[in-house]
C-alpha positions as protocol buffer text, in pm:
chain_id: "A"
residue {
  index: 1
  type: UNK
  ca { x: -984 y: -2986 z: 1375 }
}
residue {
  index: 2
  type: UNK
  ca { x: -1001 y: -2587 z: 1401 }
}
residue {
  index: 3
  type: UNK
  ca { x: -749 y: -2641 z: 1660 }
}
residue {
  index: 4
  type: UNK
  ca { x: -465 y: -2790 z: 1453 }
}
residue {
  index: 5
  type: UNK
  ca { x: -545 y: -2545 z: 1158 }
}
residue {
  index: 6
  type: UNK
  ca { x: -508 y: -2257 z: 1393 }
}
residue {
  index: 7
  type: UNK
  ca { x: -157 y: -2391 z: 1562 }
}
residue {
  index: 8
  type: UNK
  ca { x: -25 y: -2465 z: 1206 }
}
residue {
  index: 9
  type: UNK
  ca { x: -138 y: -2089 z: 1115 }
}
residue {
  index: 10
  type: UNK
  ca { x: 46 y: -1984 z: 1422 }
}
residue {
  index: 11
  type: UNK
  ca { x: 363 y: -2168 z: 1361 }
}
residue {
  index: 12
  type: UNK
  ca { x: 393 y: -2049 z: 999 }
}
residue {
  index: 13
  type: UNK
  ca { x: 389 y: -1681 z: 1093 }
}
residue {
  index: 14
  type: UNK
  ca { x: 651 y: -1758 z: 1401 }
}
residue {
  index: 15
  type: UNK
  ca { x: 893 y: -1898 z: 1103 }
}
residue {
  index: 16
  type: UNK
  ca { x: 1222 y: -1672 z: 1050 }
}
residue {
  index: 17
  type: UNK
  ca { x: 1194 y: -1483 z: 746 }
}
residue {
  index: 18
  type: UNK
  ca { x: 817 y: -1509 z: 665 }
}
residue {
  index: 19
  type: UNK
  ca { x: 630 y: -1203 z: 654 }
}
residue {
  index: 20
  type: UNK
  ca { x: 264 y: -1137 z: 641 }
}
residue {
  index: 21
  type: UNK
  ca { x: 118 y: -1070 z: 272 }
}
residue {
  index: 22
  type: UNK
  ca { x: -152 y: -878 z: 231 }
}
residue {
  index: 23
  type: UNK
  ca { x: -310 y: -750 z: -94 }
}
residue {
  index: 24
  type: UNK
  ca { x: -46 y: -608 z: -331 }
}
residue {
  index: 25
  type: UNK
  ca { x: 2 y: -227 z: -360 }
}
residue {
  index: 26
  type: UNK
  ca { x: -259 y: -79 z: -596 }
}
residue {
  index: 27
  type: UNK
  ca { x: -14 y: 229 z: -701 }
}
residue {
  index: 28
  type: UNK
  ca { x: 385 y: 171 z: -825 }
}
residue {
  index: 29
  type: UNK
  ca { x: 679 y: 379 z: -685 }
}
residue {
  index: 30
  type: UNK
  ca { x: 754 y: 555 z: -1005 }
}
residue {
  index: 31
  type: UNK
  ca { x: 330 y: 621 z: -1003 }
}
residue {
  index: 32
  type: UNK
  ca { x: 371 y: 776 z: -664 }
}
residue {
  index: 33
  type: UNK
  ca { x: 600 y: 1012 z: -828 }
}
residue {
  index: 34
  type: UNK
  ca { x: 436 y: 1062 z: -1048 }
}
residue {
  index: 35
  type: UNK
  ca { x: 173 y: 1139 z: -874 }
}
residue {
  index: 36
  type: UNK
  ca { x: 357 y: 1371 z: -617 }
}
residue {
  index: 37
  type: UNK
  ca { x: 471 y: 1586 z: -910 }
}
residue {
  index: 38
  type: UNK
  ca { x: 142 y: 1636 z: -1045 }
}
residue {
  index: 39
  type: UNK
  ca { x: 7 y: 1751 z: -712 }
}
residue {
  index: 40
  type: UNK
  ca { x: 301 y: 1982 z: -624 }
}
residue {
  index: 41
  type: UNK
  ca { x: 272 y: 2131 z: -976 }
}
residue {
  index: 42
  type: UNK
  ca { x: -59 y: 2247 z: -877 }
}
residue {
  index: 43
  type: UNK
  ca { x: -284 y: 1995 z: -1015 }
}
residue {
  index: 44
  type: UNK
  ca { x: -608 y: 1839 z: -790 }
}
residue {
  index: 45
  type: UNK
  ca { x: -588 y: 1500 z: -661 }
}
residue {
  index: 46
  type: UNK
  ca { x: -876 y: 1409 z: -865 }
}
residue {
  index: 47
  type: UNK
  ca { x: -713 y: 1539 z: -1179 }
}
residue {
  index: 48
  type: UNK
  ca { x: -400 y: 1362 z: -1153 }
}
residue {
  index: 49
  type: UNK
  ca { x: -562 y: 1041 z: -1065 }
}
residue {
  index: 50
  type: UNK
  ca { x: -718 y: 1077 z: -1337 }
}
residue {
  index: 51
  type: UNK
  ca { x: -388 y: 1144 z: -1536 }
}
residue {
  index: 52
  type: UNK
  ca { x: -301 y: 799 z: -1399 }
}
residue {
  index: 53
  type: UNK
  ca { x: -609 y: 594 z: -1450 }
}
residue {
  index: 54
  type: UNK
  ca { x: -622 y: 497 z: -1058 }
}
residue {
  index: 55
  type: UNK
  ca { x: -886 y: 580 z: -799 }
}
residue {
  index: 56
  type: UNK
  ca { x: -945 y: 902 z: -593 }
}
residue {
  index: 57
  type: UNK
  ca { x: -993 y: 750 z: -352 }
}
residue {
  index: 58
  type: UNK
  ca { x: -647 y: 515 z: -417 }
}
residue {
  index: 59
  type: UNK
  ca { x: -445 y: 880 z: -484 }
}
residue {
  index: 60
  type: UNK
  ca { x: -512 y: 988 z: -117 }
}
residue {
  index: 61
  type: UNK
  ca { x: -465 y: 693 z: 58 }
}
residue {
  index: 62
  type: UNK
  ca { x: -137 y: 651 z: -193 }
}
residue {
  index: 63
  type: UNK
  ca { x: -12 y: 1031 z: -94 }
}
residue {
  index: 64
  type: UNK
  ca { x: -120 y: 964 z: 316 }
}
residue {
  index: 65
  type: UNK
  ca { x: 115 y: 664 z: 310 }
}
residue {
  index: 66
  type: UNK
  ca { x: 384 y: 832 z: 203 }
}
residue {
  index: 67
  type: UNK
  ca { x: 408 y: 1042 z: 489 }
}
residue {
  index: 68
  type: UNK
  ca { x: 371 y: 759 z: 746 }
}
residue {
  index: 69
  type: UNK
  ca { x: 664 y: 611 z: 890 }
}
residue {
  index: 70
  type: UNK
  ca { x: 744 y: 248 z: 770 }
}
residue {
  index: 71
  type: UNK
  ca { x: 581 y: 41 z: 1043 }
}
residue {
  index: 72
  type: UNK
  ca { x: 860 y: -227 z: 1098 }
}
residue {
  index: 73
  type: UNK
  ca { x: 853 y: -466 z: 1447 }
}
């Protein structure tokens, strides 16, 4: 039984056009930019997340993703 769950799994990700989907973004792009001004104006990472009602802890990871390349295969 696992077995035919597992090759339908596996067939479904080898179809053309479907991509994996994970959990959605927790931060928008026009947050981001928010969120980029804030910190180049000179305010902390905690104080602009704040300024947004998101995590800290979402702010960094939001700001180290932003200067990673787009991972595309």
């Amino acid at each position: 039984m696992f077995a035919v769950l597992a090759a339908a799994a596996e067939y479904e990700l080898e179809l053309p056009g479907k991509k994996k989907t994970g959990r959605p973004r927790a931060i928008r792009p026009a947050e981001l930019a928010t969120l980029r001004r804030l910190v180049d104006d000179g305010v902390s990472v905690t104080e602009a997340a704040r300024t947004l009602k998101i995590g800290r802890s979402t702010a960094y990871e939001a700001l180290a993703d932003a200067h990673r390349p787009e991972f595309t295969p």
